[in-house]
SESE-690827 format. One record per residue (C-alpha): x, y, z; residue in one letter. Coordinates in steps of 0.1 Angstrom, whole numbers. Each point is the difference from the previous one (the first is absolute). Last residue first. Layout:
! SESE-690827
[pt [X; Y; Z]; "A"]
...
***
This chain:
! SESE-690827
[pt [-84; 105; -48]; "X"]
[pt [-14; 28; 11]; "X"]
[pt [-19; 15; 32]; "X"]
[pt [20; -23; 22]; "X"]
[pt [-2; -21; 35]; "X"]
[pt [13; -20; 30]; "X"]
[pt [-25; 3; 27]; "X"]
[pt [-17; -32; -17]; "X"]
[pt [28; -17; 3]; "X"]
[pt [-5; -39; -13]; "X"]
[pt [-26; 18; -19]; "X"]
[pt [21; 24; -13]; "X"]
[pt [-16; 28; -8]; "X"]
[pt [-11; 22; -30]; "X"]
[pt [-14; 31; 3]; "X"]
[pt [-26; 16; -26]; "X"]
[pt [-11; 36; 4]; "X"]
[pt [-26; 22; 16]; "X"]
[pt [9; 37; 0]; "X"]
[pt [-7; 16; 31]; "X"]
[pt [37; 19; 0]; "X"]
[pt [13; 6; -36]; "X"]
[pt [17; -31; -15]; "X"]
[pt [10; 8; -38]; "X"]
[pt [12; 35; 9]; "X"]
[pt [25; -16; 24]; "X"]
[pt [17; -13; -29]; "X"]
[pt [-5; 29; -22]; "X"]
[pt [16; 16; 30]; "X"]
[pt [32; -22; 3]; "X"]
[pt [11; 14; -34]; "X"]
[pt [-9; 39; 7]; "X"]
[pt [23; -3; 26]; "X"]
[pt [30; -14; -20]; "X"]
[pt [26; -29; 5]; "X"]
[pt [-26; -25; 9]; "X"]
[pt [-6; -25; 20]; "X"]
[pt [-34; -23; -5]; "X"]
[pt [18; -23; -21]; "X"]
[pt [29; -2; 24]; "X"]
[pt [-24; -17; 26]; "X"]
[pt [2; -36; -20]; "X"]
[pt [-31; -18; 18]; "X"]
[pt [-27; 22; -14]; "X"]
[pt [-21; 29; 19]; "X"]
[pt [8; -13; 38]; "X"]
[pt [-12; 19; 28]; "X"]
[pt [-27; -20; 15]; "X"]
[pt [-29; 1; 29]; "X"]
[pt [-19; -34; 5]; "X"]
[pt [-33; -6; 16]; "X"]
[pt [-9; -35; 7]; "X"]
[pt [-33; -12; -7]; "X"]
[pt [10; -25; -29]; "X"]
[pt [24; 25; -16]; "X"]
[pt [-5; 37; 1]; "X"]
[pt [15; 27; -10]; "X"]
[pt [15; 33; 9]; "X"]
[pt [26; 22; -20]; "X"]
[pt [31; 22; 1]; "X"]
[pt [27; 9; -22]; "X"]
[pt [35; 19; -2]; "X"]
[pt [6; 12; -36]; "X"]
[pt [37; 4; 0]; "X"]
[pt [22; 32; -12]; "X"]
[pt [38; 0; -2]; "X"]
[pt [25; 27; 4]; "X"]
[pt [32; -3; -14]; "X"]
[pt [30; 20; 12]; "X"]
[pt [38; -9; -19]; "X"]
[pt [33; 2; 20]; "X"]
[pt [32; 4; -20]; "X"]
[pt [29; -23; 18]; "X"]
[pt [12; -15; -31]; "X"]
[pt [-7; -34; 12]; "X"]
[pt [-41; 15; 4]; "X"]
[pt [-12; 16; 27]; "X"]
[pt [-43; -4; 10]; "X"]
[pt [-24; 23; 9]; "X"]
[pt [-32; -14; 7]; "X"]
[pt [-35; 21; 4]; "X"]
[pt [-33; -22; 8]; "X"]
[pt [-35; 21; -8]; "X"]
[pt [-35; -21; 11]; "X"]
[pt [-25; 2; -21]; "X"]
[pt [-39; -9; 15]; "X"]
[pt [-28; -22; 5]; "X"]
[pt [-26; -4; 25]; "X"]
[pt [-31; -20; 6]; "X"]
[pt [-1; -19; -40]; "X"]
[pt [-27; -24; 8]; "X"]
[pt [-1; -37; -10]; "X"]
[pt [-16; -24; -20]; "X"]
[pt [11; -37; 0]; "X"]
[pt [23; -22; -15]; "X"]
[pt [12; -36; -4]; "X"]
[pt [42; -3; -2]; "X"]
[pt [9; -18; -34]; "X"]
[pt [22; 22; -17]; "X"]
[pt [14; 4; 41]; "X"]
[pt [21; -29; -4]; "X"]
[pt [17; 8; -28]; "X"]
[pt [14; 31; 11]; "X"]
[pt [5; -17; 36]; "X"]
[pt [17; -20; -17]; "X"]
[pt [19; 25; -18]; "X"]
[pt [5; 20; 30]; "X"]
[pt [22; -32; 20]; "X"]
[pt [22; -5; -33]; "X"]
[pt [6; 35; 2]; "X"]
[pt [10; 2; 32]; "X"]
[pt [18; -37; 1]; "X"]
[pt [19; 13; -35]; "X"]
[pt [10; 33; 27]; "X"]
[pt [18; -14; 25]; "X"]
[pt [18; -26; -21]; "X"]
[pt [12; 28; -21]; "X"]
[pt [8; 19; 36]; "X"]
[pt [21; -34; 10]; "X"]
[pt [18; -3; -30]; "X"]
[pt [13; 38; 0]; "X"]
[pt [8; -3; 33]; "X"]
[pt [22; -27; -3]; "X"]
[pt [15; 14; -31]; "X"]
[pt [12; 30; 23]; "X"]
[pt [15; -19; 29]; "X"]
[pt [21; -21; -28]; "X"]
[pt [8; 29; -14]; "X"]
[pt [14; 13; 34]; "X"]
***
């Protein structure tokens, strides 16, 4: 049963070095992405409530609140809609409300802002980097 155990141990640290390895160059990648202006169409905070046990068998509730996004742009004709604020989602969740709306304060509907895209993948995109 150890033996089952340190299997799976090794294989989810292998798991997740290629994950990270696979969003830092993608980190890296997209310091140099090209950019163009864009329009904020819709954005808003989204509520997500876990309860989780621990060993001991006491159950702890968190709710957590994320700025969901949404923008158009355009890239050599082509319009593009994306959802993407920066490549590491967890820094637009939040553990309070009033948290994720100074986010969302930042990109009020209309407002013209700066996307970056890759230009291998021009649908793939961010509003920082």
């Amino acid at each position: 049963m150890d033996h089952v155990k340190t299997l799976l141990k090794a294989g989810a640290c292998v798991f997740f070095a290629l994950v990270g390895w696979n969003q830092y160059m993608e980190y890296r990648a997209a310091k140099n992405w090209p950019s163009v202006n864009g329009t904020i169409n819709g954005i808003r905070v989204e509520s997500h409530t876990n309860t989780r046990s621990n060993d001991n068998g006491l159950r702890r509730t968190e709710t957590r609140y994320e700025v969901k996004a949404r923008y158009q742009y355009e890239v050599k004709g082509m319009h593009y809609t994306g959802h993407r604020i920066s490549l590491n989602s967890s820094t637009h969740s939040y553990s309070s409300r009033s948290s994720a709306e100074s986010t969302l304060a930042q990109y009020p509907v209309g407002k013209v802002v700066t996307v970056y895209y890759n230009p291998e993948q021009p649908d793939k995109s961010l509003l920082q980097r």
